[in-house]
N, C-alpha and C positions, 0 to 999 in steps of 0.2 A: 738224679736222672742223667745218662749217659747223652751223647749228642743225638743217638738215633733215634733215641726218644722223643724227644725237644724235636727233631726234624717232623716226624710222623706225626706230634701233633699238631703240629704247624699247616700240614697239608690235608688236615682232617676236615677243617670249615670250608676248606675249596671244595671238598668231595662232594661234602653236603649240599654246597649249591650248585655243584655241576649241574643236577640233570633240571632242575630249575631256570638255570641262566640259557637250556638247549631247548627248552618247551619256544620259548619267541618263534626260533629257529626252526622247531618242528613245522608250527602254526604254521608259518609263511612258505617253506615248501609243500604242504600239503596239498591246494588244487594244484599245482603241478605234478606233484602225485597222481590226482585224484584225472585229470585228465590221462596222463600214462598210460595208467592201469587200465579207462575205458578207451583210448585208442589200442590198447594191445586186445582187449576184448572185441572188438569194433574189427579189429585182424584185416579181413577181406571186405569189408564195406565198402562200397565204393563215395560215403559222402567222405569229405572233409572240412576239418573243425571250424573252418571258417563261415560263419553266419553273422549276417549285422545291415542293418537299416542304413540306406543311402541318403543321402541329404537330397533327392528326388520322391522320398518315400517307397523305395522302393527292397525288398525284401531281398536279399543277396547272398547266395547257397553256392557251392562250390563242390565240384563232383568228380573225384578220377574215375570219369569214363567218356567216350568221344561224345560230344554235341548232337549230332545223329540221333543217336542210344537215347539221352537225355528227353530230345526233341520228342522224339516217340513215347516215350513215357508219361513226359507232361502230357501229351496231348490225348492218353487213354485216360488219364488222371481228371481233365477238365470237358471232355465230354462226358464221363461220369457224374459229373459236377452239374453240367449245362449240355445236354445235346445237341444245343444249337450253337456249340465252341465254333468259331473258326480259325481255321490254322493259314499261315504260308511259310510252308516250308521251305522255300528258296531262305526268307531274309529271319526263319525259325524263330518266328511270333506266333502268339495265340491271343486270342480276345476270348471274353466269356462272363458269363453275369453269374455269380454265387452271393448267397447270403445279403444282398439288394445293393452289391458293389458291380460298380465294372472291373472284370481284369481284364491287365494286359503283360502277358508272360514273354518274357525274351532271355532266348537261349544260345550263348556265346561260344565256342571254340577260343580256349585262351592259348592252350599248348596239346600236344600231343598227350592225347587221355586223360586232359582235362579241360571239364567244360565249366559256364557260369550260367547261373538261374537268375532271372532277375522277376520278382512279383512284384506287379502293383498293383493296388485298390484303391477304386474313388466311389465313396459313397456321397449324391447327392453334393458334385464337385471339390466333395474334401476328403484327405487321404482317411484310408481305411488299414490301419497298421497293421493289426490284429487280423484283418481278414488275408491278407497280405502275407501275415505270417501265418496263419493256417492253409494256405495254401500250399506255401513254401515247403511245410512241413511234411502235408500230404505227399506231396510228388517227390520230394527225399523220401519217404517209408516206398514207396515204390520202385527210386531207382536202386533203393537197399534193395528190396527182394529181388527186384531182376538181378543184379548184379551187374561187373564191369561189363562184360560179354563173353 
């Protein structure tokens, strides 16, 4: 056998475990993938990816679109819920009784064309996570369909 022989077999057992040794690799980019692809789906949405539980118990949504927008939405969202919601729109809270919890919604202006959601539920004076976040979720599929403005 000539040298290039000997070379190419030498580099034949790499090849073979190439695409073995890039699966890890695949794995661990994949939800960064997998998010990508549904924030580019996602396009014009106005939620953003950030959702996550406060150490308040509190349900925490995050929206590019102005606090106003937001306000109003939740607030069709939770007299649908409870007729008897009540709102103050000056300091953009709501209260309201679903599913045998109290809420209590607060809707923040962080920067320009983005707002924050805050849900909380107390069932029987202990947090109601779950109802919290169906709540949450609710009033994101709303400020989706309405859109930014």
């Amino acid at each position: 056998m000539g040298p290039k022989a000997e070379a190419d077999m030498s580099r034949t057992p790499f090849r073979r475990f190439l695409p073995f040794a890039a699966l890890p690799l695949a794995l661990a980019l994949l939800p960064g993938c997998a998010a990508l692809v549904f924030g580019a789906l996602a396009g014009a949405g106005t939620l953003v990816a950030h959702q996550t539980i406060l150490a308040d118990d509190s349900y925490e949504v995050f929206f590019r679109t102005d606090a106003d927008r937001t306000f109003a939405v939740a607030r069709g969202v939770l007299e649908d819920l409870d007729p008897s919601a009540t709102a103050n729109p000056d300091a953009r809270t709501l209260a309201a009784r679903f599913d045998g919890a109290a809420l209590e919604v607060e809707i923040d202006h962080e920067s320009k064309g983005l707002s924050r959601l805050a849900v909380k539920a107390r069932r029987y004076g202990f947090a109601a996570q779950g109802t919290a976040k169906t709540v949450a979720q609710r009033i994101a599929r709303r400020v989706n369909e309405v859109g930014p403005g």
